[in-house]
C-alpha positions as CSV (number, residue, x, y, z in Angstrom):
1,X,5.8,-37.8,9.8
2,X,9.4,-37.7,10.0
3,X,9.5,-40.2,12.7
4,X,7.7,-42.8,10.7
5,X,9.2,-42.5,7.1
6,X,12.6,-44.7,5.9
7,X,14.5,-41.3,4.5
8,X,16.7,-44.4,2.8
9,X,13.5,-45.5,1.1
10,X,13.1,-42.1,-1.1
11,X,16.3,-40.1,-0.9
12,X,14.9,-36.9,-3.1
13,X,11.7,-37.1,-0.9
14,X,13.9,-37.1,2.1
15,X,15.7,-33.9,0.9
16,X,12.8,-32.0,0.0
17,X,11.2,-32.7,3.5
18,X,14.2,-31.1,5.0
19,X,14.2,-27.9,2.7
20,X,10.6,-27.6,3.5
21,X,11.7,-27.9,7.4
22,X,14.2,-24.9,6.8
23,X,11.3,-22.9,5.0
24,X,9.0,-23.7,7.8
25,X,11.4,-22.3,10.9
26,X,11.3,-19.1,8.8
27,X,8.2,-18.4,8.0
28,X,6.9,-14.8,10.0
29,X,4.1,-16.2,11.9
30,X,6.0,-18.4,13.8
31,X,8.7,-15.9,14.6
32,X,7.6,-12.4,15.8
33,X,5.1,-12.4,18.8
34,X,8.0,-12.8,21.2
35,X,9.5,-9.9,19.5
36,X,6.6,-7.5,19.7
37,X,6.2,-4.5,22.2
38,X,3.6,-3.6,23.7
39,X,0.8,-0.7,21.5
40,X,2.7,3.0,21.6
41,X,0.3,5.4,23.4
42,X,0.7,7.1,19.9
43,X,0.1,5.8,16.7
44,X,1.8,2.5,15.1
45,X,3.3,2.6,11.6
46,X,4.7,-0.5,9.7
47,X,7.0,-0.1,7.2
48,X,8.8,-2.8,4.8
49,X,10.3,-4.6,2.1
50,X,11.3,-7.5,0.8
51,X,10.4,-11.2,-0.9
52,X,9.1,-11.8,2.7
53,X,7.3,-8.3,3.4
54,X,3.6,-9.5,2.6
55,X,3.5,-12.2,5.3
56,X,5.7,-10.4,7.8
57,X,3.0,-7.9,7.5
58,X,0.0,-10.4,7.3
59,X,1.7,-12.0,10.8
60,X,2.0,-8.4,12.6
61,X,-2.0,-7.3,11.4
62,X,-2.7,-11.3,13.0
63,X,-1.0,-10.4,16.2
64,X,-1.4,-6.8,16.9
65,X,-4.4,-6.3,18.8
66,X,-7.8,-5.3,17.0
67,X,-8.6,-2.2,19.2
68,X,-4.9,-0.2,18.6
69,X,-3.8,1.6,16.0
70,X,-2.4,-0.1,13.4
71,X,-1.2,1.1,9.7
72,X,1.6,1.3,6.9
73,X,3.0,-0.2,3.6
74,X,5.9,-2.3,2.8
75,X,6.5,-3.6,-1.0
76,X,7.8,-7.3,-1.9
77,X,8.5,-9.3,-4.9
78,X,5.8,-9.6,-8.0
79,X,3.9,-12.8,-7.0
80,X,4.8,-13.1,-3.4
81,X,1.6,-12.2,-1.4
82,X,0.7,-14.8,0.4
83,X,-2.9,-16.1,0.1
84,X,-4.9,-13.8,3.2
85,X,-5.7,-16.0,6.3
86,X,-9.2,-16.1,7.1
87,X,-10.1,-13.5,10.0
88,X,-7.4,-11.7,9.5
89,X,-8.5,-8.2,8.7
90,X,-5.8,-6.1,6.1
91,X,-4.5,-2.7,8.3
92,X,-1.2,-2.6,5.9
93,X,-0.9,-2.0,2.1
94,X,1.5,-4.1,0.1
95,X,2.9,-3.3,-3.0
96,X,4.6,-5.2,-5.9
97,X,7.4,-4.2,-7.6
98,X,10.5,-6.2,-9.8
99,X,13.6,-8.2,-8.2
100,X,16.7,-8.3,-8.4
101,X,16.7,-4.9,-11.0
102,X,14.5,-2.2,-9.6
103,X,11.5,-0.7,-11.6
104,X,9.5,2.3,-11.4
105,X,6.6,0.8,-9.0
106,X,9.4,-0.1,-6.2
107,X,10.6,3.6,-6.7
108,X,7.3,5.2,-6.3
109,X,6.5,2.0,-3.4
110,X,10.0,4.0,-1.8
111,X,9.2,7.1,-2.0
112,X,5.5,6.9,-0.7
113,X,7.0,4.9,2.5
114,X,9.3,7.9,2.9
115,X,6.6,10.4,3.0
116,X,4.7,8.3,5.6
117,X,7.4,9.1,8.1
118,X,7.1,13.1,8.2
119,X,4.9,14.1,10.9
120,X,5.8,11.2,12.8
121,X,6.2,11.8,16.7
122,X,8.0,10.5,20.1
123,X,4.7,9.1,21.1
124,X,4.9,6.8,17.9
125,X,6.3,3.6,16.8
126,X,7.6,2.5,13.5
127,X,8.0,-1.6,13.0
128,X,10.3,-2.0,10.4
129,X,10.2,-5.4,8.4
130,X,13.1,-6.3,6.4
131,X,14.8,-9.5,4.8
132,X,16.0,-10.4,1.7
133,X,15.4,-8.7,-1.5
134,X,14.5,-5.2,0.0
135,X,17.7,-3.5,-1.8
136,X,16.0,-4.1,-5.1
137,X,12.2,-3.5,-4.3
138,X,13.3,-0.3,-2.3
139,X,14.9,1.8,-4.5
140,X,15.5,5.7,-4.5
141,X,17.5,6.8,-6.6
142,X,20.2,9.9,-4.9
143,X,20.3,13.2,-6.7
144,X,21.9,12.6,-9.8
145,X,21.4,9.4,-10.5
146,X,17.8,8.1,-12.5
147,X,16.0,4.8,-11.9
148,X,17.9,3.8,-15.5
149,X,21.0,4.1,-13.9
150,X,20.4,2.4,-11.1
151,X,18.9,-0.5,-12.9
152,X,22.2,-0.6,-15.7
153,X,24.5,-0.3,-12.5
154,X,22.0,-3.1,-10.5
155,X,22.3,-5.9,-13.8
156,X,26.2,-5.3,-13.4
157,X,26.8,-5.8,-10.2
158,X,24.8,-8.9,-10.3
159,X,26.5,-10.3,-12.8
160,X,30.2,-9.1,-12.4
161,X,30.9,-11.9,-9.0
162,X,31.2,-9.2,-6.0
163,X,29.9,-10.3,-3.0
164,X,26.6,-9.4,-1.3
165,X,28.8,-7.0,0.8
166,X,30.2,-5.1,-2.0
167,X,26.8,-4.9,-3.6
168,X,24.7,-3.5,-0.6
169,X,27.6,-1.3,-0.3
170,X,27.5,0.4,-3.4
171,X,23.6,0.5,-3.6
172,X,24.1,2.4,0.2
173,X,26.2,5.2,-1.7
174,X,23.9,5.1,-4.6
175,X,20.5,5.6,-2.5
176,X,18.3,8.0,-0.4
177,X,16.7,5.2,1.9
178,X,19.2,2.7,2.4
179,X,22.1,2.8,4.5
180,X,20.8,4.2,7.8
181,X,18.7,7.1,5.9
182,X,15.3,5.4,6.7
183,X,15.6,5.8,10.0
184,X,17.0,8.6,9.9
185,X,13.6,10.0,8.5
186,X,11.7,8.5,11.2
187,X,13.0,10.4,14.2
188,X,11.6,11.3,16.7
189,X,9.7,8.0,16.7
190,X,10.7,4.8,18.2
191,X,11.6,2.4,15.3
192,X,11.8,-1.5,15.4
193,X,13.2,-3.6,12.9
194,X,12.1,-7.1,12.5
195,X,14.4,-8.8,10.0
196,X,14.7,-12.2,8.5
197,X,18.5,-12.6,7.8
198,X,19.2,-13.7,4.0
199,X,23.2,-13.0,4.0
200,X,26.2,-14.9,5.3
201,X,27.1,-13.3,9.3
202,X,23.5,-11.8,9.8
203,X,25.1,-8.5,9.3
204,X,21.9,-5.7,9.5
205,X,23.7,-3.5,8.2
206,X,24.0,-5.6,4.9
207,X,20.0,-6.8,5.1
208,X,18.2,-5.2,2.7
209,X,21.2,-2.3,2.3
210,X,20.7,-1.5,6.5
211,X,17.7,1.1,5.6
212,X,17.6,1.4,9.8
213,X,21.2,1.0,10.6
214,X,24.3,3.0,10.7
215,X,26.7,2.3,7.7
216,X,30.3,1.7,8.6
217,X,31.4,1.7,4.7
218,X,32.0,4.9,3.1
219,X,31.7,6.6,-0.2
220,X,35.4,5.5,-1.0
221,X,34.7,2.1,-0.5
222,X,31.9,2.5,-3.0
223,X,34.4,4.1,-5.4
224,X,37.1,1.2,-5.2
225,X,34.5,-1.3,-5.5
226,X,33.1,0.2,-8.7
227,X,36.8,0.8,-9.8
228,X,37.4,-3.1,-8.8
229,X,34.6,-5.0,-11.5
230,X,34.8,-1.6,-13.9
231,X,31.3,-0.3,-13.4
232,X,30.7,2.6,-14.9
233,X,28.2,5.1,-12.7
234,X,26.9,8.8,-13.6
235,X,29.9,11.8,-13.1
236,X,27.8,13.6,-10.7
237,X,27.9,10.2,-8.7
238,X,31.6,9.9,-9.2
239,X,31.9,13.6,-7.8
240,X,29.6,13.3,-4.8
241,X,31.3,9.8,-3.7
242,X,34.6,11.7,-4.0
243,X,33.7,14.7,-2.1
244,X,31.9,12.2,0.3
245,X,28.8,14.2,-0.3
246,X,26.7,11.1,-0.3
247,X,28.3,9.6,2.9
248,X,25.6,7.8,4.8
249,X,25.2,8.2,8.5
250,X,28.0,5.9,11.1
251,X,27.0,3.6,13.7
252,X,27.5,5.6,16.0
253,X,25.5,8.6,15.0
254,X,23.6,9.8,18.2
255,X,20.3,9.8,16.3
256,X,20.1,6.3,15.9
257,X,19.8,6.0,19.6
258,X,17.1,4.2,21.4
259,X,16.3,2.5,18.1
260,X,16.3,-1.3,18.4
261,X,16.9,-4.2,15.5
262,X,16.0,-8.0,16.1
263,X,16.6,-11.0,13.8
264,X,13.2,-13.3,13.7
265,X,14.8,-15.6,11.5
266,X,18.1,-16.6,10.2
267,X,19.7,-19.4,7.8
268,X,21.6,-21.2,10.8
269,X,18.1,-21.5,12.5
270,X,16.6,-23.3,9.6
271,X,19.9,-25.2,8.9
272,X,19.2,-26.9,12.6
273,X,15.5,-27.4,12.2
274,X,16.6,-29.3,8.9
275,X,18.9,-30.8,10.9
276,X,16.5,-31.5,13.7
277,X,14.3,-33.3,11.3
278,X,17.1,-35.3,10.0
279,X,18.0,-36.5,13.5
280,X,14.3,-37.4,13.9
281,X,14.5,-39.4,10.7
282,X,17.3,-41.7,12.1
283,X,20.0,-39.9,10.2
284,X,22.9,-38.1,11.4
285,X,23.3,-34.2,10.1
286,X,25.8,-32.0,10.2
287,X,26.2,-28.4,9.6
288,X,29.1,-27.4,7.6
289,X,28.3,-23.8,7.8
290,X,25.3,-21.2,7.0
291,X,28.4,-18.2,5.4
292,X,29.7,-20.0,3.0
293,X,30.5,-17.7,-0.3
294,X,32.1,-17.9,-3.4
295,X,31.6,-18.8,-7.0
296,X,29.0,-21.3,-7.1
297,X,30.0,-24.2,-9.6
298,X,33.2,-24.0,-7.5
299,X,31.6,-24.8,-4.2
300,X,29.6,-26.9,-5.7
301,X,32.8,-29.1,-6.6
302,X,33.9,-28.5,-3.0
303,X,31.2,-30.1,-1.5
304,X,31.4,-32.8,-3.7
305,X,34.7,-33.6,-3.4
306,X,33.6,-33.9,0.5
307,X,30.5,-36.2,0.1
308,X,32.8,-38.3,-2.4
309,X,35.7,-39.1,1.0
310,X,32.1,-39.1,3.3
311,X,30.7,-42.2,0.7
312,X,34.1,-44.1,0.5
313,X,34.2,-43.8,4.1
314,X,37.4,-41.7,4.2
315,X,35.8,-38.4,5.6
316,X,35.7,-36.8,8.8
317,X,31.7,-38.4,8.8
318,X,30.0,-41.6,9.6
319,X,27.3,-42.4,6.6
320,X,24.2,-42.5,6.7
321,X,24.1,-38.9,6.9
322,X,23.4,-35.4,5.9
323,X,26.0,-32.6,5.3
324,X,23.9,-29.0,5.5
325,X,24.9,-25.8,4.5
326,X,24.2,-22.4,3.3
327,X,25.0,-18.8,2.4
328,X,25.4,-16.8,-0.2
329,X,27.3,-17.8,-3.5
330,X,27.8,-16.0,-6.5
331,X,27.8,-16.6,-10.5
332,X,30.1,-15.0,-12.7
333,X,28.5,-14.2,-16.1
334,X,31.0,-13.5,-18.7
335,X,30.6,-12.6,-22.6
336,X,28.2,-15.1,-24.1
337,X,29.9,-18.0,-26.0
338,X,29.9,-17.2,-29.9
339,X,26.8,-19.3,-31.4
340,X,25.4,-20.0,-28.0
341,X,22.4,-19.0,-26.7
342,X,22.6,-17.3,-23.1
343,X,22.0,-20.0,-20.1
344,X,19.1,-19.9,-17.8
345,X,19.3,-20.7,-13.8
346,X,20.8,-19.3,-10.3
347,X,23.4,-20.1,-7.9
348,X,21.4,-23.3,-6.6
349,X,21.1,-24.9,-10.2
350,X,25.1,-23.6,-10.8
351,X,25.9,-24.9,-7.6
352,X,24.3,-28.7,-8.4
353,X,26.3,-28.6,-11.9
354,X,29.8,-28.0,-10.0
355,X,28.2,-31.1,-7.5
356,X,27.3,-33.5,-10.1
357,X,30.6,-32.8,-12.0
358,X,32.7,-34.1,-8.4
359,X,30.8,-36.5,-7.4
360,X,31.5,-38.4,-10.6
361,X,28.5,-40.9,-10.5
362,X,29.5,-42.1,-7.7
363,X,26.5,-44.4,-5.6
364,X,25.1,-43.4,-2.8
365,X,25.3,-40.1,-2.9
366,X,22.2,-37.8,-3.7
367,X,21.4,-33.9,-3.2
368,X,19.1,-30.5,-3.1
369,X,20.2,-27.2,-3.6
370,X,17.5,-24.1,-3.3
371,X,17.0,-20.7,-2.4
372,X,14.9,-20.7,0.6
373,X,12.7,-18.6,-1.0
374,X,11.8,-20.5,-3.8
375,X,13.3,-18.2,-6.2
376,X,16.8,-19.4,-8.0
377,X,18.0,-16.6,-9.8
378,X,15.1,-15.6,-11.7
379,X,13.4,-18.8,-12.9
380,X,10.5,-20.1,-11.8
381,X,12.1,-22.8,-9.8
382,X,14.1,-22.6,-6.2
383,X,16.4,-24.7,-7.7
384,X,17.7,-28.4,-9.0
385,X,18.6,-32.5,-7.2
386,X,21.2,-34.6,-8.1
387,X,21.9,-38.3,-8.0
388,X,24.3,-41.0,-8.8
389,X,22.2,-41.4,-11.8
390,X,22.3,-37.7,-13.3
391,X,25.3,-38.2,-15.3
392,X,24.2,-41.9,-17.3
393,X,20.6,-39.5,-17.5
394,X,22.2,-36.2,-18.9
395,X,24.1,-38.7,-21.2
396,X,21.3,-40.7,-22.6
397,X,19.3,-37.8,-23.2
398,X,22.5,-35.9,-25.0
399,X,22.5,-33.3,-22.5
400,X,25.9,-32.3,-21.9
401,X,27.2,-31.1,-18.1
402,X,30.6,-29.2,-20.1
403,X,28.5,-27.3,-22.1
404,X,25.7,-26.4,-19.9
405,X,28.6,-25.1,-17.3
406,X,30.2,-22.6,-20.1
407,X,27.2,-21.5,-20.9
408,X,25.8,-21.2,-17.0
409,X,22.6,-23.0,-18.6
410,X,21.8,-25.1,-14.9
411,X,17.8,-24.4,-15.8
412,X,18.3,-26.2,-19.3
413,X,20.3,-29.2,-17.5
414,X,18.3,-30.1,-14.9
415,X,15.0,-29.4,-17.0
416,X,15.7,-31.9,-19.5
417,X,16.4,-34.6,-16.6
418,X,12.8,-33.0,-14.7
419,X,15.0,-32.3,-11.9
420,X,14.4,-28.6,-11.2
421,X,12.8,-28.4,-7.5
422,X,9.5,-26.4,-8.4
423,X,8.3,-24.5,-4.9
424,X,6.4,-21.4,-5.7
425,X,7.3,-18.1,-4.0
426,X,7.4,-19.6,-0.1
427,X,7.0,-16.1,1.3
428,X,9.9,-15.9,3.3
429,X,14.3,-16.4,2.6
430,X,16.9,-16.9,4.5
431,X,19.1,-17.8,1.3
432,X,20.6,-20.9,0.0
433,X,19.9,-24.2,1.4
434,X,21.6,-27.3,0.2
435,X,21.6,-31.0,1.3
436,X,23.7,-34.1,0.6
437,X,22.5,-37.4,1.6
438,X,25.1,-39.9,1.7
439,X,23.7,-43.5,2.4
């Protein structure tokens, strides 16, 4: 279809059809056969979590053949079990539990995953399936620390601006499964993780908090970074990071050995099938990166300030075209305004606010910003557009871009102009996605 259509015609159709290419190249069933060893002459055990963890398991029962063993559970997001194909018989249990804070059903979904590793043996095999989400969905608390603690500690972090690296760091120090420890509990088996990347450099050990990988940080990283954004955690915690107590194994701990980890899917992949389409289309794409961080309404400006020399033809880039990019942004929420309510929306909708504030109106220029897997924040939608017209719009309707910024409000804005992109859980992420189209 992408052959055939004017992507000039419709520019917000265009972008959506991209976004939906990057979904696509993610999705589980088109990733993991190639990736798949051969039945163990023992039993096989499947084990995962994530927003993704229903149809990675729903593509390993698809492709695993009928007359070997097959079993397990893995846990994903409330609402994101994808609709069963037909013929495909269930051999795995998913479970629902709450993201991004942790409740009590992705405890108990951690713990019973635990206790499905003892008795395991070298004639086994354990298929991990990880990608994004899996730190919140697979929580266990360590000793001394409840699930109400680790929820309090979760809403913080979220909220305070550290980096996905920080985070996963201190939920490593703050866990029984994570960091390595999953593994770990596996042994002797053979274990094989199957992730789908969802954070800037592909890093496993960052995936999900690395539940089958080594852990270079240690317990006093965990303690600077709570020290850093003034996160308050139990004293028992305190004590057991200081006296290391709750170190989690290295790299290169000899246990982990003969254990393998492969990537199905990552956000540069789906970047180049969106820019593959693109190409098809008769319009050039470039990749600015799939890593970039920071605070969202500021990148949003930056890319803006980009598509603005791009559209006056002073850029590095020949229009038509598309600039692509992704990663991992954060939002900063500070005390609520006095008389304001608190703002709705994620990094894609804060992201299109710092955008629409650049570009200044100016024609020619329009955009999509989503989380790949559908989810911004924790609205119902994956995220917002933006075109030369979104400022006259916002202003006609009395909708102001200032005040929807202080109040990180990007749900309300965009709502008001009907310009929230509505996906529906897409049963997969590789994190933030955004397009520019400049004509």
């Amino acid at each position: 279809m992408m052959q055939t259509m004017n992507p000039l015609a419709d520019p917000p159709v265009f972008l959506r059809s991209l976004y939906d290419a990057a979904v696509t190249r993610a999705l589980p069933l088109h990733n993991t056969a190639q990736f798949l060893p051969p039945p163990p002459r023992g039993r096989t055990l499947v084990l995962g979590a994530g927003k993704a963890a229903g149809a990675m398991a729903q593509a390993i029962e698809a492709l695993w053949p009928l007359d070997a063993p097959l079993s397990g559970l893995v846990v994903t997001r409330y609402g994101h079990i994808p609709p069963r194909p037909a013929g495909v018989a269930q051999r795995i249990e998913v479970l629902e539990a709450a993201h991004p804070v942790p409740d009590a059903a992705g405890e108990q979904a951690a713990r019973r995953i635990l206790a499905l590793t003892e008795g395991l043996t070298a004639d086994d095999l354990v298929l991990c399936l990880m990608s994004g989400g899996a730190s919140a969905l697979l929580t266990l608390p360590a000793l001394g620390l409840s699930l109400a603690d680790k929820q309090r500690i979760n809403k913080e972090l979220l909220r305070c601006g550290a980096h996905i690296g920080e985070i996963n760091s201190m939920r490593k120090h703050l866990s029984r499964i994570k960091g390595g420890r999953l593994a770990l509990a596996c042994t002797p088996a053979h274990v094989l993780t199957l992730a789908i990347s969802d954070v800037p450099g592909d890093d496993p050990s960052t995936i999900g908090s690395g539940p089958t990988v080594g852990d270079a940080s240690t317990c006093a990283d965990a303690l600077a970074i709570m020290q850093r954004y003034g996160i308050a955690v139990p004293e028992a915690v305190r004590a057991a990071w200081a006296d290391s107590s709750l170190e989690t194994p290295t790299p290169d701990d000899a246990r982990f050995a003969g254990q393998r980890y492969q990537l199905i899917a990552t956000p540069q992949q789906s970047l180049q099938a969106a820019a593959d389409a693109a190409r098809a289309a008769g319009v050039a794409a470039y990749i600015l990166s799939d890593e970039i961080e920071g605070e969202s309404l500021e990148v949003g400006k930056v890319h803006g300030a980009l598509a603005r020399a791009v559209a006056k033809g002073q850029g590095a880039f020949t229009k038509p075209c598309v600039l692509l990019s992704g990663g991992e942004t954060t939002v900063t929420i500070g005390p609520p305004l006095p008389g304001s309510a608190p703002g709705r929306g994620g990094r894609a909708g804060e992201f299109c606010l710092g955008l629409a504030q650049a570009l200044q109106a100016i024609p020619g220029v329009w955009a999509l910003a989503a989380d790949t897997d559908g989810i911004d924040g924790v609205e119902d939608n994956a995220g917002a557009r933006v075109g030369p017209d979104t400022l006259a719009r916002a202003s006609a309707a009395g909708v102001s871009l200032a005040s929807h910024q202080a109040r990180h409000d990007a749900y309300g804005f965009f709502s008001a102009l009907d310009d929230l992109v509505v996906t529906g859980p897409t049963h997969t992420n590789v994190n933030d996605f955004r397009a520019i189209l400049i004509t």
